[in-house]
C-alpha positions, -999 to 999 in steps of 0.1 A, spaced: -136 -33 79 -99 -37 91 -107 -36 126 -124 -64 119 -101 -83 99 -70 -69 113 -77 -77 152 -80 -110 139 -40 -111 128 -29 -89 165 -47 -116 181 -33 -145 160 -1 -135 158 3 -127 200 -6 -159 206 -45 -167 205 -60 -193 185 -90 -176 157 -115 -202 160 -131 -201 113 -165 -206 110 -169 -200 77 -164 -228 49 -132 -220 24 -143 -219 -13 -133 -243 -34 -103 -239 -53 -101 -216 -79 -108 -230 -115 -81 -222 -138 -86 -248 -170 -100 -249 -197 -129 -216 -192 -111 -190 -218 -132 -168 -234 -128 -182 -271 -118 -149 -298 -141 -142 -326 -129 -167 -357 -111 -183 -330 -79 -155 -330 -55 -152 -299 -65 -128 -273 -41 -108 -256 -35 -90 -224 -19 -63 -214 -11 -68 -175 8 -35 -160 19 -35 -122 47 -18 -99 80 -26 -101 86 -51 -65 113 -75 -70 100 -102 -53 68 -101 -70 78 -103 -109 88 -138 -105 56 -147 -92 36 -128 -119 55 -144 -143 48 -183 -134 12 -179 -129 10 -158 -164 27 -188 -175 6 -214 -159 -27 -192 -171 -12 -194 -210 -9 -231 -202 -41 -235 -194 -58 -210 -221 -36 -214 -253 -57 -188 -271 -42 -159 -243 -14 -141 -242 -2 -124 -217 21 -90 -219 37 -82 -187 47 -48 -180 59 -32 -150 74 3 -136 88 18 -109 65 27 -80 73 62 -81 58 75 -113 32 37 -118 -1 56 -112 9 81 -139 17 55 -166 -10 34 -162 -32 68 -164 -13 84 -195 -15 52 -212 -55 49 -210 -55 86 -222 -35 71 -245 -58 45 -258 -30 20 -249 -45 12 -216 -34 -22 -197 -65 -49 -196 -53 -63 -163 -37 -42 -138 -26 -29 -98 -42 -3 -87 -43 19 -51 -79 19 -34 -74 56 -32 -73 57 -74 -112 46 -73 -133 77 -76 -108 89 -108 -110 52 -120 -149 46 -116 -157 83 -127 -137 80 -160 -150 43 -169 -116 31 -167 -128 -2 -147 -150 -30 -149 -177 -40 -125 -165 -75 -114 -174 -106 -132 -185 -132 -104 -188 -162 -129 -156 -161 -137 -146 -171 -105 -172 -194 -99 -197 -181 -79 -228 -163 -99 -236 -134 -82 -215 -100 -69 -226 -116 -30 -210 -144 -36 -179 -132 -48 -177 -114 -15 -180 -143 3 -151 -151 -11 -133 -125 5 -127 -117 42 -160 -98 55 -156 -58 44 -122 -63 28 -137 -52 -6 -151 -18 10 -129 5 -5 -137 -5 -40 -175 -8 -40 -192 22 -54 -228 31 -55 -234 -9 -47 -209 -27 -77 -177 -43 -71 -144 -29 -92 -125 -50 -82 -116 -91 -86 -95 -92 -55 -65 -75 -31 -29 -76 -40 -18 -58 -8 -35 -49 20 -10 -25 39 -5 -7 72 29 10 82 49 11 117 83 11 124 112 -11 113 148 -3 128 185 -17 127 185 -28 161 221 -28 159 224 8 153 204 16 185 229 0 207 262 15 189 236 52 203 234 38 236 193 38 227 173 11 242 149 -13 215 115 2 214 79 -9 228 64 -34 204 30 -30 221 33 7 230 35 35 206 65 64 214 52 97 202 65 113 172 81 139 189 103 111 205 101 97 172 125 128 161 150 131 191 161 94 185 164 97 145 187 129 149 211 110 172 210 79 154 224 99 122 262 93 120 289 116 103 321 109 88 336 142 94 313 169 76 292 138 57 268 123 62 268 80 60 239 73 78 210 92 81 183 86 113 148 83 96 142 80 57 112 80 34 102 82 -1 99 121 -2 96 130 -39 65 99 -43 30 113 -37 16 85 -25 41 82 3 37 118 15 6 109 19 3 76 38 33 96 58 13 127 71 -23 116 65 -17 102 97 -5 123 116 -27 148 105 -61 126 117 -39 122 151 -41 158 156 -80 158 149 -79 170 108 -88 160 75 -77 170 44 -108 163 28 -129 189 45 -165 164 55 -189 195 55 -179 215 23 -159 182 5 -131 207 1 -93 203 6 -79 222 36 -43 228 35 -48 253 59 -59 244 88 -44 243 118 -34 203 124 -15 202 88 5 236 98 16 216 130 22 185 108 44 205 81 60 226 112 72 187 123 86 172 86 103 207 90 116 202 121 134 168 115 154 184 85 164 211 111 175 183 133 192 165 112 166 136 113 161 131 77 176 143 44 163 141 6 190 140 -5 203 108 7 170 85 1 184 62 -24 162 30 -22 141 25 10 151 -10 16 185 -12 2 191 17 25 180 3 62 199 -29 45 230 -12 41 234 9 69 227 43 51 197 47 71 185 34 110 144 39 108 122 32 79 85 34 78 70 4 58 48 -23 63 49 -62 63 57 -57 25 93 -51 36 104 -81 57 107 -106 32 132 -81 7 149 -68 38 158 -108 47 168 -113 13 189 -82 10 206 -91 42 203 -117 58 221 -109 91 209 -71 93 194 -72 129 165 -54 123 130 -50 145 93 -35 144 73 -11 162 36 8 162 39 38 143 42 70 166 16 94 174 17 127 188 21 136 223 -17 154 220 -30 135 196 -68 135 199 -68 98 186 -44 69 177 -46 64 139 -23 47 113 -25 41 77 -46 18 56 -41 15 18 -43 -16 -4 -37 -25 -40 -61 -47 -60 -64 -63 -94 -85 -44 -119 -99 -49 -157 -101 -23 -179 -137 -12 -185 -119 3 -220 -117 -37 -232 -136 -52 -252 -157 -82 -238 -138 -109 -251 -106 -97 -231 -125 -85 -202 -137 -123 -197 -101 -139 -203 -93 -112 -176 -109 -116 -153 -102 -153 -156 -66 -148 -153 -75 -122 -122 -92 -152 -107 -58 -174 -113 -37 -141 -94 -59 -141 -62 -59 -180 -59 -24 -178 -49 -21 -165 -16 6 -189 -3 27 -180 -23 21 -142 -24 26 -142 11 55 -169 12 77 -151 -19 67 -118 -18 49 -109 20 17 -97 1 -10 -102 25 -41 -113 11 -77 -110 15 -97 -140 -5 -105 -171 21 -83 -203 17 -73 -234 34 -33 -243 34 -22 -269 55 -56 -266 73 -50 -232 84 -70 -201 76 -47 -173 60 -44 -154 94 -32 -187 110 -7 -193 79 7 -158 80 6 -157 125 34 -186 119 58 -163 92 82 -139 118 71 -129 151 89 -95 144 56 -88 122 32 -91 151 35 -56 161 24 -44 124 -6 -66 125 -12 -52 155 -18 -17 142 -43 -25 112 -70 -20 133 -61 17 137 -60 19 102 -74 46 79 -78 43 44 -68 75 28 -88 104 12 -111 102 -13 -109 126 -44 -112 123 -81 -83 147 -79 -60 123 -56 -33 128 -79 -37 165 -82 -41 168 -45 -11 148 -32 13 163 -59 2 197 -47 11 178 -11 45 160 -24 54 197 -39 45 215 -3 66 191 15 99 197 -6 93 232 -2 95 233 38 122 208 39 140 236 20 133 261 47 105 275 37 77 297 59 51 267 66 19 288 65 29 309 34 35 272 14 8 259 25 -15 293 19 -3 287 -21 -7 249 -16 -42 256 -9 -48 283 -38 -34 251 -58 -57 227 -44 -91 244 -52 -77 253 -92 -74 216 -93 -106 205 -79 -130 231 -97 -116 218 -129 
């Protein structure tokens, strides 16, 4: 699936024309189709997404525009930080307070499907009558990830995401370092020498550290390692007994690496404020992100001097892989089927915007359109040629394990990571992280 919509952007974006032979779908109807409320009282929505800057605004004026348009819907917006998201959205349909709209990762499906908290997709509502030709909607296999056992649980892709490299140019001259391949991947293991000398000291502080992530976000540690650890041949998700392996011998050599950049000064906790604001401000040289960050990191700073390249892989790795993920719109299977109907209406209203999801917010998006006569991958080839080299590593992308225990699994991940970055023996970490892991899944 994202080789073959990905290799489309590389090729795009390089310089090669993508002939479309498919027809774009019509626009999307947003008047006058609300689901009228019994005795003809107001429906209303409770829409919950991550907190990204650029993207409130945008919510906001097409939950506007959809109120206009359906006068007996209102809309609640509600949105929270990144790092603790999944858990709200989850404690609040334990709740009973569940959101009827919301963002959710593709790797929150199996706990999602298997708990009923979403719907099975609602083709009419977007025009089309049946669940194939809502796909057609969509760029071939880019709904994969959230069809189970043959339905659809989604009405469309927020985000589709890979990450690579993005760098302060600027600071790699003031090291005497040369700007990296943007076709070529360095290894990780080069990946570490450079962050440790980019890392500058006033006296005994630290002001700017080489390499940062978000280390205490579960999610992250995951689309940080996941990675590597395919590179070096593993999975955590064992595919013969479906059991997590923190044991094995690819994530002791991963965790023996996220170890050895703290030794070398690479990376520190302790200084990850705010991942953009950081490589903005000079508190930090190397990020790991994806297209997601160019638009924020122009606005933050408009003159920071900043650059792309693949993501690393090891110097043995047994196969280049980066990260896949993607967020999508869901309805709450939890609603009742007056609100699921307005829903999904106003879910067809969020993915008919992809100019300006991509042109406000640098959402990529994965429902067909026509703007200015281009297909989407021609619209977003034209956006920053500095974004080429991400495209270009989609189509080594992996989407990330699959558990109804994701969350379980990469806190038990997050809470291994801290504890080697502390100094702790790998193998007897990752030994209890294991013991950890199969508690959580035989619950």
């Amino acid at each position: 699936m994202k080789t073959r919509f990905y290799t489309l952007f590389a090729l795009l974006i390089v310089g090669a024309m993508l002939l479309s032979a498919c027809t774009m779908p019509a626009a999307a109807p947003t008047g006058g189709g609300a689901a009228p409320a019994a005795s003809g009282q107001t429906i209303e929505l409770l829409y919950m997404t991550h907190n990204h800057a650029q993207s409130i605004p945008v919510n906001e004026a097409i939950i506007a525009e959809f109120e206009a348009a359906h006068p007996n819907v209102k809309i609640t917006f509600d949105n929270a930080p990144h790092s603790n998201f999944e858990q709200k959205v989850l404690t609040a349909f334990a709740g009973g307070t569940g959101p009827d709209v919301f963002w959710m990762g593709d790797w929150m499906i199996p706990q999602l499907v298997k708990n009923g908290i979403v719907a099975p997709v609602d083709p009419t509502a977007f025009g089309v009558q049946t669940q194939e030709e809502f796909a057609d909607l969509f760029e071939p296999g880019s709904l994969d990830a959230f069809t189970v056992d043959g339905k659809i649980y989604t009405g469309g892709v927020s985000e589709y995401n890979t990450f690579s490299l993005i760098y302060d140019k600027d600071d790699f001259a003031e090291a005497g370092i040369e700007p990296l391949s943007k076709e070529t991947p360095i290894t990780w293991e080069e990946l570490a020498d450079i962050a440790a000398k980019l890392t500058k000291k006033d006296g005994d502080k630290v002001v700017r550290i080489g390499l940062e992530w978000p280390f205490q976000t579960p999610i992250w540690t995951v689309l940080i390692q996941e990675p590597m650890l395919r590179q070096l041949g593993g999975e955590l998700i064992n595919p013969e007994t479906g059991m997590p392996d923190f044991t094995q011998e690819p994530m002791v050599k991963v965790m023996e690496y996220v170890q050895g950049l703290r030794n070398a000064g690479a990376i520190d906790p302790a200084l990850d404020q705010n991942l953009l604001d950081d490589l903005a401000n000079d508190r930090v040289s190397i990020l790991i992100a994806g297209p997601w960050a160019a638009k924020p990191l122009n606005d933050i700073n408009p003159d920071l001097n900043w650059d792309t390249a693949p993501l690393p892989q090891f110097a043995n790795a047994v196969d280049r892989v980066t990260t896949l993920y993607a967020w999508a719109w869901f309805v709450s299977g939890k609603s009742s089927p007056e609100k699921q109907k307005a829903a999904w209406e106003f879910v067809n209203l969020l993915t008919s915007k992809q100019q300006e999801w991509w042109d406000k917010v640098g959402y990529v998006q994965a429902r067909k359109a026509d703007i200015n006569g281009m297909t989407l991958p021609e619209y977003y080839a034209q956006a920053d040629a500095r974004l080429a080299t991400i495209f270009a590593d989609y189509p080594y992308g992996k989407f990330e394990f699959r558990s109804p225990q994701y969350f379980e699994l990469s806190d038990i991940w997050t809470r291994a990571q801290d504890r080697v970055l502390q100094g702790e023996d790998v193998m007897t970490v990752l030994q209890e992280a294991q013991a950890q892991a199969e508690q959580a899944v035989s619950q």
